[in-house]
C-alpha positions in Angstrom: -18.8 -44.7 -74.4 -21.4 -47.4 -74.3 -21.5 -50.7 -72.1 -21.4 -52.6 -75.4 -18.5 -51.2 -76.6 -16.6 -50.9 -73.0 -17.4 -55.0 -72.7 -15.9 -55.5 -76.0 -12.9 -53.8 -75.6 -12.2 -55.2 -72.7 -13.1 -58.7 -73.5 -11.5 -58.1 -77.4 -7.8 -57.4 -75.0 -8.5 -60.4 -73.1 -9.0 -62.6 -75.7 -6.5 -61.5 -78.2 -3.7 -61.9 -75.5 -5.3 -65.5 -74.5 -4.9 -66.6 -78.1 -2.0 -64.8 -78.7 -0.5 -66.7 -75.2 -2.5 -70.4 -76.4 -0.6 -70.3 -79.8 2.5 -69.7 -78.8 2.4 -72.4 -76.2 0.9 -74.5 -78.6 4.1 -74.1 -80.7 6.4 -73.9 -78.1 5.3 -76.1 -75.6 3.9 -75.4 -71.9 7.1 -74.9 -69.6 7.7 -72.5 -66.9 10.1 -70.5 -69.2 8.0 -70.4 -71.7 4.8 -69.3 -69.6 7.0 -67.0 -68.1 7.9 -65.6 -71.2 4.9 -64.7 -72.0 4.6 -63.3 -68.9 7.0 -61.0 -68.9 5.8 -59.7 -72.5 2.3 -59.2 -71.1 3.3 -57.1 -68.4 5.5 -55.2 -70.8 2.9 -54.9 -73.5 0.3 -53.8 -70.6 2.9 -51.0 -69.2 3.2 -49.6 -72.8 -0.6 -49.3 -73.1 -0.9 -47.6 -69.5 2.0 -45.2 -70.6 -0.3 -44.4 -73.4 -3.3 -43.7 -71.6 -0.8 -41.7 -68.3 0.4 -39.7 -70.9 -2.9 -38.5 -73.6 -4.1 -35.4 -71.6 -0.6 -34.4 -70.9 0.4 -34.4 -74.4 -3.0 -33.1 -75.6 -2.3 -29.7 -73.6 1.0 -29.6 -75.1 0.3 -30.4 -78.7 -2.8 -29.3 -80.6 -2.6 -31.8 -83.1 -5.4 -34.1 -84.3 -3.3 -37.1 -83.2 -3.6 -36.0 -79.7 -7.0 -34.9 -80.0 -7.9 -38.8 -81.0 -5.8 -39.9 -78.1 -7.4 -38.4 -75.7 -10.4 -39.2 -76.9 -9.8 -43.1 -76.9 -8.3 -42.8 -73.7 -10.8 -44.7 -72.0 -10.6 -47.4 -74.3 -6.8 -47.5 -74.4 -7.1 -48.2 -70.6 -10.1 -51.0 -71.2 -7.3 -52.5 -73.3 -4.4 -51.9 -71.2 -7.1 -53.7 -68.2 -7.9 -56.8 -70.8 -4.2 -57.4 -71.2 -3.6 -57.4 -67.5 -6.3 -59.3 -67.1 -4.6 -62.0 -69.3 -2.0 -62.2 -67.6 -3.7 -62.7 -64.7 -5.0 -65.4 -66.1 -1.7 -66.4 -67.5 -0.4 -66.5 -63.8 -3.2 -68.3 -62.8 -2.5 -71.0 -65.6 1.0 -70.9 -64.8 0.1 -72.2 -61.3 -1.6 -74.7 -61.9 0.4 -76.5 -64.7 4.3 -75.7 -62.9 3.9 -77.4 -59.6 7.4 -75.6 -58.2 5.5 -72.0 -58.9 3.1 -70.8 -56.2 0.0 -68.2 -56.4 -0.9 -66.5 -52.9 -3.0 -63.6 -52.5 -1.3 -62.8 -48.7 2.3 -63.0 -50.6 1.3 -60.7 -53.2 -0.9 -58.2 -51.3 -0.3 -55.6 -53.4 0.2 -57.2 -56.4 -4.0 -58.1 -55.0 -4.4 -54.2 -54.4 -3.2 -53.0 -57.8 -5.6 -55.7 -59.5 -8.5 -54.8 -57.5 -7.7 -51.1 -58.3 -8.0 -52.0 -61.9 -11.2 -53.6 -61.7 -12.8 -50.9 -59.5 -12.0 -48.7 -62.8 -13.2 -51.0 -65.3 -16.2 -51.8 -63.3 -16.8 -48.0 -62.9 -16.4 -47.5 -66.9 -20.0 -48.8 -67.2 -22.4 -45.9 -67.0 -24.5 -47.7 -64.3 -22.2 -48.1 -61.6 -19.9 -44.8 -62.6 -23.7 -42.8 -62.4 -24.0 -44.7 -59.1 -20.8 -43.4 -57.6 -20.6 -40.2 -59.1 -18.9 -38.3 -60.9 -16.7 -36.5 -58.2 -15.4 -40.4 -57.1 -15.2 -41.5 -60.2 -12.6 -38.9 -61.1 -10.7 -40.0 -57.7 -10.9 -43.0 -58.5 -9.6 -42.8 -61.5 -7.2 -40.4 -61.4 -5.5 -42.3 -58.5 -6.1 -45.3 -60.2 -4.1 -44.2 -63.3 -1.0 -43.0 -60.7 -1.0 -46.1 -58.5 -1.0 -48.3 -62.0 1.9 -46.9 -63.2 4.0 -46.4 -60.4 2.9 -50.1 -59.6 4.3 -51.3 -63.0 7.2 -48.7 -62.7 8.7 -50.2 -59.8 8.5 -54.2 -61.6 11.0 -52.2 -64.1 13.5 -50.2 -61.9 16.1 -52.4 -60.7 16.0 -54.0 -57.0 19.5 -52.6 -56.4 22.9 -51.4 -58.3 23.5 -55.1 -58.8 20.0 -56.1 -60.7 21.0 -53.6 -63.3 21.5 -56.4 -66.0 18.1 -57.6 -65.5 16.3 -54.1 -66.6 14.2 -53.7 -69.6 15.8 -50.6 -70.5 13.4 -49.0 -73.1 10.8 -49.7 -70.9 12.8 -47.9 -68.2 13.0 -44.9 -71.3 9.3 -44.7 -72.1 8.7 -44.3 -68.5 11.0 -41.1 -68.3 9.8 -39.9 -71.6 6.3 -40.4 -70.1 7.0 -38.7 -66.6 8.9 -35.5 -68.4 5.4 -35.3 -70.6 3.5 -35.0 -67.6 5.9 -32.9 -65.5 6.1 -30.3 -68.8 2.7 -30.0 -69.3 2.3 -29.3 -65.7 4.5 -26.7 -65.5 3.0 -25.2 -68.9 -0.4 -25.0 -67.0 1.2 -23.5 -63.8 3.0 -21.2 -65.9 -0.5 -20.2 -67.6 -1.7 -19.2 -63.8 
């Protein structure tokens, strides 16, 4: 993929969820439930995309078809989009925190929250031929391989309930995509261990 079209994917997700965000806002108004609305469907909209991109090799081995043949080959721009939506919400958060004095932004708080983000960069940073070629290919595939696990166990656990009581609060289909998504992988897997 070239650095042109890597940057505008990127910056396309970025900007699509920024206006997307600015309108509603503009319609709705700027509150902390409605900036935290949008919030939550970010991260939701983000966690769908990252299914997609956990999930394209996996069903590629399992299904021949030319739908999974074009999903894996986007992969790498499914996860520059799935990064330019985070990144939105980032900024989302950012905004949030500056217009809703009662909501606070730390770093030290959110430590991993911090990690995960600067996980994602590290892989769309290393998406650009220059600094991939610079760390090589052997890191790069650690990098991203790890990357892609810590991601979405990262946005798994925001979706599985704190305890038996927090059960109400669950986004449930997002809770089903994320089986579905973990039996894909664990299948093909065990297809490819079976081939052994």
């Amino acid at each position: 993929m070239t650095n042109a079209r890597v940057l505008q994917t990127y910056l396309g997700a970025i900007v699509l969820t920024l206006v997307a965000s600015g309108l509603y806002l503009g319609v709705n108004g700027v509150s902390d439930d409605n900036i935290g609305l949008l919030l939550r469907l970010t991260a939701r909209a983000a966690f769908l995309v990252l299914l997609v991109v956990f999930v394209a090799r996996p069903l590629r081995q399992l299904f021949r078809a030319p739908f999974t043949l074009v999903l894996l080959k986007n992969r790498a721009r499914i996860g520059l989009a799935f990064a330019g939506i985070h990144t939105g919400h980032l900024l989302l958060l950012v905004y949030r925190a500056r217009e809703i004095p009662d909501f606070q932004l730390s770093v030290a708080e959110n430590a991993i929250g911090a990690f995960v983000y600067a996980l994602m960069f590290a892989m769309v940073v290393t998406t650009f031929r220059a600094p991939a070629r610079a760390i090589g290919p052997r890191a790069w595939r650690i990098l991203h391989k790890t990357g892609l696990y810590v991601l979405t166990a990262a946005f798994a656990q925001t979706q599985l309930p704190r305890s038996l009581d927090d059960l109400s609060g669950v986004s449930w289909w997002l809770v089903a995509a994320l089986a579905i998504a973990l039996v894909i992988r664990l299948t093909a897997f065990l297809a490819k261990r079976s081939e052994t």
